[in-house]
Every structure is written in structure tokens, then in C-alpha cells.
N, C-alpha and C positions, 0 to 999 in steps of 0.2 A: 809896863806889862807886869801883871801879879804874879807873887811867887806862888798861887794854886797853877796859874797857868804852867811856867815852866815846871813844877812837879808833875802833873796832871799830864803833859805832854814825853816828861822824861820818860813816865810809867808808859805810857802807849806805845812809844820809839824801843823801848827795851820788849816789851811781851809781843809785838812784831818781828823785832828781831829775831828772838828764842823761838820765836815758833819757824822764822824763813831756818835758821840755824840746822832745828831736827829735820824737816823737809830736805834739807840737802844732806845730813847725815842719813836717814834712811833710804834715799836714793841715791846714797854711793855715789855720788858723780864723778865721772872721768872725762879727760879733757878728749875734745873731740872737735875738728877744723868746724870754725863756725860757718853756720848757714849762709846764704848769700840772697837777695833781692830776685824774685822771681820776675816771669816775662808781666809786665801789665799786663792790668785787666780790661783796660780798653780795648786790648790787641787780641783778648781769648775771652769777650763778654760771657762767654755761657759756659766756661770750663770751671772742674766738679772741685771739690772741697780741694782747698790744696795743702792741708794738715795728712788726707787720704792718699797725695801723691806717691808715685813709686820714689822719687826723688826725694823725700821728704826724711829727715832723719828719724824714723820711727823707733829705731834701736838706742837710741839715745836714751842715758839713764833717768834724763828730768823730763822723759816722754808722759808721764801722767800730768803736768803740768802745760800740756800742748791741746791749746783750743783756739774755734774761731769764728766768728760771724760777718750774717749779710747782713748788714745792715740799712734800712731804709726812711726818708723821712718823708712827711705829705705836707703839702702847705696848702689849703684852699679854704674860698671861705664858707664851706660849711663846718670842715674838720680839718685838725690839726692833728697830725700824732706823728710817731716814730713805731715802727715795726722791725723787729730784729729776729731775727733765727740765729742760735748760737748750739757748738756744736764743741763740748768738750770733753779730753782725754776719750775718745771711741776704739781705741784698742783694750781699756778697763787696765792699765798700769797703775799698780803698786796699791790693789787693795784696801789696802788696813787705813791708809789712807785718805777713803772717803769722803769721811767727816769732815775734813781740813779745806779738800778744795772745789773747786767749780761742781756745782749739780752732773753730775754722770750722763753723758750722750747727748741728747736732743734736749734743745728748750726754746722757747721762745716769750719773747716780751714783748708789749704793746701797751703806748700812752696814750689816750686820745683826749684830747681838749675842745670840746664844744663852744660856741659863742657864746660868752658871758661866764661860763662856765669854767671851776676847777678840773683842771687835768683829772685824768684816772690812770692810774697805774697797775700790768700786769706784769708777773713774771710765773714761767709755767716750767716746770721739770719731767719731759715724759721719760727720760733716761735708756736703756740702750733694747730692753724689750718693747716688743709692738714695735718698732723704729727703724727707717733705714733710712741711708744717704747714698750718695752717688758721688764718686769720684771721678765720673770721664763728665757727665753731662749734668750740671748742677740743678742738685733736689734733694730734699727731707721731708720725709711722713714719716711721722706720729699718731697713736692712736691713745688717748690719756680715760681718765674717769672723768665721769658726769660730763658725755658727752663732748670733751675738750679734746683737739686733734691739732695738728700741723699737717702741712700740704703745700711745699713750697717748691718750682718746679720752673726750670728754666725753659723756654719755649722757644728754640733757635727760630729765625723767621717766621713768627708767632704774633707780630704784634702789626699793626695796622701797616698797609702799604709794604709786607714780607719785611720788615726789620726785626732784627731779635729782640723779644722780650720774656719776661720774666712774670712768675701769676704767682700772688701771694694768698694765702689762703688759711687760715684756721681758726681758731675759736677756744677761749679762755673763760673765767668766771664771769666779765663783764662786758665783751665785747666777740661778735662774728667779724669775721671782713671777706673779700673775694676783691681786690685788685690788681688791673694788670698795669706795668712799669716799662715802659721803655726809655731810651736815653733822650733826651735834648740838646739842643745847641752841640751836635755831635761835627758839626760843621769845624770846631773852634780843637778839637783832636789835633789838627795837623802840630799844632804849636808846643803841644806837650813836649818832644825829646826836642823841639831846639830853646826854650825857655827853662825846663825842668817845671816849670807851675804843672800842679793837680799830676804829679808824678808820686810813685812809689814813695813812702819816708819811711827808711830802713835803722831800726835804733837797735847797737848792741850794748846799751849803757843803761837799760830800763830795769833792769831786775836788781834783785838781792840776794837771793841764794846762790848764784854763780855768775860767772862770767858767759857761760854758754847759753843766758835767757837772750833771747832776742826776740822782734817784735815786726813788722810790717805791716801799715795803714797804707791800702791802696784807694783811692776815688775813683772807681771805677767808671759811674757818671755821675760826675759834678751837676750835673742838672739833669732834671725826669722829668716825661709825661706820668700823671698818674691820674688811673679811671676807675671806678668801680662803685663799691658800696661796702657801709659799715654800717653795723647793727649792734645798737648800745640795747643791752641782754635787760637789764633792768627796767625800761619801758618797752622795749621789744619796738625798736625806733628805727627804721632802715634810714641812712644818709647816703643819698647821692654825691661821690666823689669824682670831682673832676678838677687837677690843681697838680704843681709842681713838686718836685723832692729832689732829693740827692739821694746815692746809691754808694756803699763804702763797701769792700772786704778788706777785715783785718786778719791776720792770722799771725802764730808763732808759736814760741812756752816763755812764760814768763810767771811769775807770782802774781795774778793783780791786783790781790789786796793789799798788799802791801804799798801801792803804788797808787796812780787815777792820775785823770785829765780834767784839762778845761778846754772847749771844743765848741765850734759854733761856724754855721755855714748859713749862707743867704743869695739870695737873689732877685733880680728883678725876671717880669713876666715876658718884656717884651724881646724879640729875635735879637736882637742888637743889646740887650741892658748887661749890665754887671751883675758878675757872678764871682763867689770870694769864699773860701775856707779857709777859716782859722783854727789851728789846732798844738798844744802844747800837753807833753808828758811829763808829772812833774820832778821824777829822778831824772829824767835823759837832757841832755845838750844836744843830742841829734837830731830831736825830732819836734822842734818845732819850728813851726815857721806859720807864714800868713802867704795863699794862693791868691789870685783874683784876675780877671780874665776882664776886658772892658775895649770901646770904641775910641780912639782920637783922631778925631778930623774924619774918621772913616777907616781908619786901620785897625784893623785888631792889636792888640797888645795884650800881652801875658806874663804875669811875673812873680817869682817864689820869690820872699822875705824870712830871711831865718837870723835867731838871735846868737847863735853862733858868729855870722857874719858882720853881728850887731847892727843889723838892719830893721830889727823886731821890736817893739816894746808893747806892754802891754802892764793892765791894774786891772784894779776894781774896790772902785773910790769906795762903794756902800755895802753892808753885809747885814743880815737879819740872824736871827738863831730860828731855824728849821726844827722843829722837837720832833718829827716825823724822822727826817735823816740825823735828830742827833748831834747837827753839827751847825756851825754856822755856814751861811752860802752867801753864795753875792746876789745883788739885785742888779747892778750896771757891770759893763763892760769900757774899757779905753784901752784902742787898740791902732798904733801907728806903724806903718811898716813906707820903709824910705831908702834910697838906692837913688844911684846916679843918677835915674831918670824922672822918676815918680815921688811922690809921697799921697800915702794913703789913711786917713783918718777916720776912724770907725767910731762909733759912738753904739753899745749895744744897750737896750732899754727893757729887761728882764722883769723887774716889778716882781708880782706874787703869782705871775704866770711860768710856775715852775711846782714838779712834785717828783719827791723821790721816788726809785726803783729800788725795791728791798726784796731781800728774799732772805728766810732765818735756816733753810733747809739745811746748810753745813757752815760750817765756822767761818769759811773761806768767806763767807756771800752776807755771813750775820754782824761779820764787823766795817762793814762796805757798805756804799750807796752811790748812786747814780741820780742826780738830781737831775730832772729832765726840763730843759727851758723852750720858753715859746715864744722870744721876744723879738723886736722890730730893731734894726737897724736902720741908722741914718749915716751917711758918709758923704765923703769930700775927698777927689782927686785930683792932687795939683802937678802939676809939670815942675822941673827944676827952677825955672825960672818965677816959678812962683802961681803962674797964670793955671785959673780952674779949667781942668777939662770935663769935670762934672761932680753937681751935688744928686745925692739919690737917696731914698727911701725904699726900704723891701723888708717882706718877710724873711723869717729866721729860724732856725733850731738850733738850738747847742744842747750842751752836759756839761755838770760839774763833779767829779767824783774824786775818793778820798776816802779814809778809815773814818771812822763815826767816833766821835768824841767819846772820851770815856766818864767825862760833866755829866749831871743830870741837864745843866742848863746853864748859858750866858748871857746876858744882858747884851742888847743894841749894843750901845759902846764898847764893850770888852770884844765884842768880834768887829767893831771897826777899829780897834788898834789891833787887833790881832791881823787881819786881815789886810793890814796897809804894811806890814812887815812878812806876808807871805804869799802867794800865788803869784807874782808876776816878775816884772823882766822891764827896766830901764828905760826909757823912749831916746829912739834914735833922735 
């Protein structure tokens, strides 16, 4: 490794820290009994922000650092994207502030990938005017310039055959949408509190400025129907959407730029195929692990993998330098998760079907990126004894996120040795 590297990296690790440093100095923080894991969201599909709860520590001093989103992703083949509604610090804590952290109130972001086609990437700040949310029954409007809006709106027994769903709705510099979401393979519920897979992952070990940052990644549905239509603004192209996704609410306070994931979900199409999230934070020990939900012989079987337990490993043999995000990223994934009963081998195939998520609006969001990936999974589940109970192929989304290099630029090989000494975790 060169010595620009480790200088170059000292300098980033230090002007991070000095900045989590005065963030906790001006927010006076005082100890207060940490948060705890709320009820699932499978169990309260359409309940409202829960940053806006009564229960929620709103008085809490690092309450400006408290945001959250829905997060959603589409897999079909005419369009691929991820749609997010993100919803931070909404009580307008600690002012002066501002500039440092997440865009103020309502945002939303959207990646769509076309056939053949480079990703596009939006991120949108309508902030806390024109704006409302709901905290009993989950929803956000926004009313932004040049015609850009949000309109997200939880629809209790709304969605075909009286199931609840959820209708996403808004419109940014490159793309309209109107799709409605409801869950999948919601059959496969029961298994969640007796397996713990596709359950709450609660980290109080993710932040930097305190000990009182904590975090919850809930999968609310591991698998969706999604329907509707997307309009790429540029040719004024409406696409008919009809194709799967996954459904996430994160919430919490934490710093996250200081901080990012590497994160990746998939599934096959068919009633009975495998379905799998994988997801790691890269300051915490708590919260990673590898879910996947799958058939043997005809039984369902469900099972959390966490590196904690040292049942997780995971790499990423190859890496490119992204001049977009700044940084280097991966192209592949290898990803094994293995326990008394199973072993689970992933293989993720990422290539240049990936593009950052940037937004320069405040300091917080200008030294950060979100690398948004669209890549195919292939895998292999074996029994202990060795014998397959099945190979598969399916579509995928992940992210890779992370501070943004402070290099103008690195060569192929200098992020593949950099990279083969950071992002991952040992193979069981």
C-alpha cells in the first residue's frame, strides 16, 4: 500500500472526526437510557414515520441528527430502479447547524436503469415548507420547483384483493412514477420471530459522535408486487411497470456520513424461489448479517447469518475508481453465510451496472455517496452434509456507500489492493 494512501486516508479519518467532534460539542450531549428496537413492520405495515412517534426520544440532545426512510426497490424487465423517501431531523434541531447535516425535512431519491442503459440518478430536497408527513398512517407530500413534488401515501386495504398497500408517487428533474406496492410471498411471515431472518437489525455501535447514535434497519417486505408506470422526462417515455422489489424502513440518529454500507437484496420470481438480504454497516458488529428464506424437499426454511456469530463472510475480489463518486467501488460480490445446517454461497456480478447518489446541498451529503447497483446473483445451497438443495439465478439491487476520497484519482490496481484489505469480513 502507498504511503499517499495512508497519508491521504490519515487526513480524511482526522477532518471526519473533527467535524463528528464539534457536532457533539454543539449539541451538548447527555447520557440518556438508550433506545430500544420497535414492534416490526410486518406487524404495523402502514404505521406513520416512527422518528414522529410519541415514544420516540425527540428531546434528545443529537435530535437534529435523527432521520429516516422508505425505502423501495423495482426489479422488471422493463425498469430497474430504487425509490426512496427520506425524512430528516423534522422538528428543525439545532439550526446553525444546517449546512453540516442531512437536507432538512422531506427528500426524495430515485435511480432508474433502463435496458441497455446507464442508471440515472436523482436526489431531491423539498425541506420542511410545502411539506407534510404523518405519523399515525404513513405518508409525505411535498410540493418542490419546476414542477417536482412527492406524494407518498400508505393505502391500508388499498391494494388488490383488500391487502394493504402503499402508492408511490412523484416527480424529480429526470423521471415521473405512480406505482402501487404491496407485499409478496407474505405467506413466508410466520417464520420471522421463530428463525429471527428478515427481523429488525438494531445497532447501537454505528456512530461516532456518541454512544447514544443508534440505528434500525427494518424489512418490512422482503419481497413486493410492483405496478404502475415510469416516465423518463427527457424523451417523455412512459414504461409500463410490472415486477418485484423489496420494501425497507430504516430509522434512528446517527452521523451517516461519517459512516455507509454495503447492502444487496434478491430474489427469484417464482411462489416457492429464494429470497435473501444481505446487508453490513461498516463501523458496527451488530448489524450485519445475510437473511434468505428458501424450499428443501418442500419445507420452508429461514435463516439469519451474522459475522458476529462468525457465520458471515464476505469480499469483493474486484474494484474500479468511480470519478463520479470519487472513490473506488466494487464490481463483484462473495458472499458465504454457513451454520449448522446450511451453507449459503453467493456470487454478486455488479460490472458498470452501478451509479452514484450525490447530493452537494450541505457538507453532510458533499462528502458522501451512495453507489446504486443493479446486479444479478447466482448461488448455491448446500446442506451440511454437503448435498445441493439448490442452484439459482435472480435479480438484485444493492449499494455501496462510504466518504468520497479526498484523491483526485486511483488507478485499477491501487483500489484492488486497497480494497482486498477493507470492506469485508473472513468466510466462515
Amino acid at each position: 500500500m502507498s504511503a499517499f494512501y495512508k497519508i491521504s486516508h490519515t487526513i480524511s479519518r482526522t477532518i471526519y472526526r473533527r467535524m463528528a467532534a464539534a457536532l457533539a460539542g454543539l449539541l451538548l450531549v447527555t447520557p440518556t437510557t438508550q433506545a430500544q428496537p420497535y414492534q416490526e413492520g410486518y406487524l404495523a405495515q402502514m404505521q406513520g414515520w416512527r422518528i414522529m412517534q410519541p415514544d420516540y426520544p425527540s428531546t434528545h440532545a443529537l435530535d437534529a441528527i435523527s432521520f429516516e426512510w422508505d425505502y423501495f426497490m423495482i426489479h422488471s424487465d422493463t425498469f430497474n430502479g430504487i425509490v426512496g423517501y427520506v425524512l430528516a431531523n423534522p422538528r428543525h434541531k439545532a439550526p446553525p447547524l444546517d449546512w453540516a447535516l442531512l437536507p432538512l425535512g422531506n427528500n426524495v431519491a430515485i435511480v432508474g436503469e433502463l435496458p441497455g442503459q446507464q442508471p440515472v440518478a436523482n436526489y431531491v430536497n423539498m425541506g420542511l415548507d410545502n411539506s407534510n408527513v404523518n405519523g399515525v398512517l404513513r405518508a409525505m407530500t411535498s410540493t418542490g420547483n419546476n414542477g417536482q413534488y412527492i406524494d407518498y401515501r400508505a393505502l391500508p386495504a388499498g391494494g388488490p384483493n383488500g391487502v394493504d398497500a402503499v402508492r408511490l408517487r412523484g416527480r424529480t428533474a429526470d423521471f415521473e412514477w405512480d406505482l402501487l406496492v404491496t407485499q409478496d410471498m407474505a405467506d413466508r411471515d410466520w417464520q420471522r420471530p421463530l428463525t429471527g431472518a428478515f427481523t429488525t437489525a438494531f445497532g447501537t455501535d454505528i456512530g461516532v459522535v456518541s454512544p447514544e447514535e443508534f440505528w434500525n434497519v427494518d424489512m418490512v417486505w422482503p419481497r413486493t408486487n410492483v405496478n404502475g408506470w415510469v416516465k423518463t422526462l427527457r424523451n417523455n417515455q412512459t414504461i409500463q411497470v410490472n415486477g418485484k422489489g423489496y420494501r425497507e424502513n430504516s430509522w434512528g440518529r446517527y452521523l451517516l456520513s461519517v459512516d455507509g454500507w454495503d447492502f444487496m437484496v434478491f430474489g427469484e420470481d417464482s411462489a416457492n424461489g429464494v429470497i435473501g438480504a444481505f446487508q453490513t454497516y461498516h463501523k458496527s458488529k451488530l448489524m450485519d448479517n445475510l437473511d434468505i428464506s428458501f424450499y428443501d424437499q418442500g419445507q420452508l426454511q429461514s435463516a439469519r447469518f451474522e459475522t458476529r456469530h462468525k457465520q458471515l463472510g464476505w469480499n469483493h475480489p474486484n474494484w474500479k475508481w468511480d470519478g463520479e463518486a470519487n472513490s473506488c467501488v466494487p464490481t463483484n460480490t462473495k458472499i458465504r453465510g454457513k451454520n449448522s445446517q446450511y451453507t449459503i454461497d453467493l456470487d454478486v456480478a455488479i460490472g458498470n451496472r452501478q451509479r452514484p447518489m450525490l447530493s452537494n446541498q450541505t457538507v453532510g451529503t458533499s462528502i458522501f455517496f451512495i453507489q446504486e447497483h443493479f446486479p444479478t446473483v447466482t448461488g448455491t445451497i448446500r446442506r451440511a452434509n454437503g448435498s445441493v438443495v439448490k442452484t439459482f439465478s435472480a435479480r438484485a439491487g444493492g449499494e455501496f456507500a462510504r466518504i468520497r476520497d479526498i484523491a483526485p484519482w486511483h488507478s485499477g490496481l491501487w483500489c484492488n489492493l486497497w480494497g482486498s484489505s477493507n470492506h469485508k469480513a473472513a468466510m466462515p
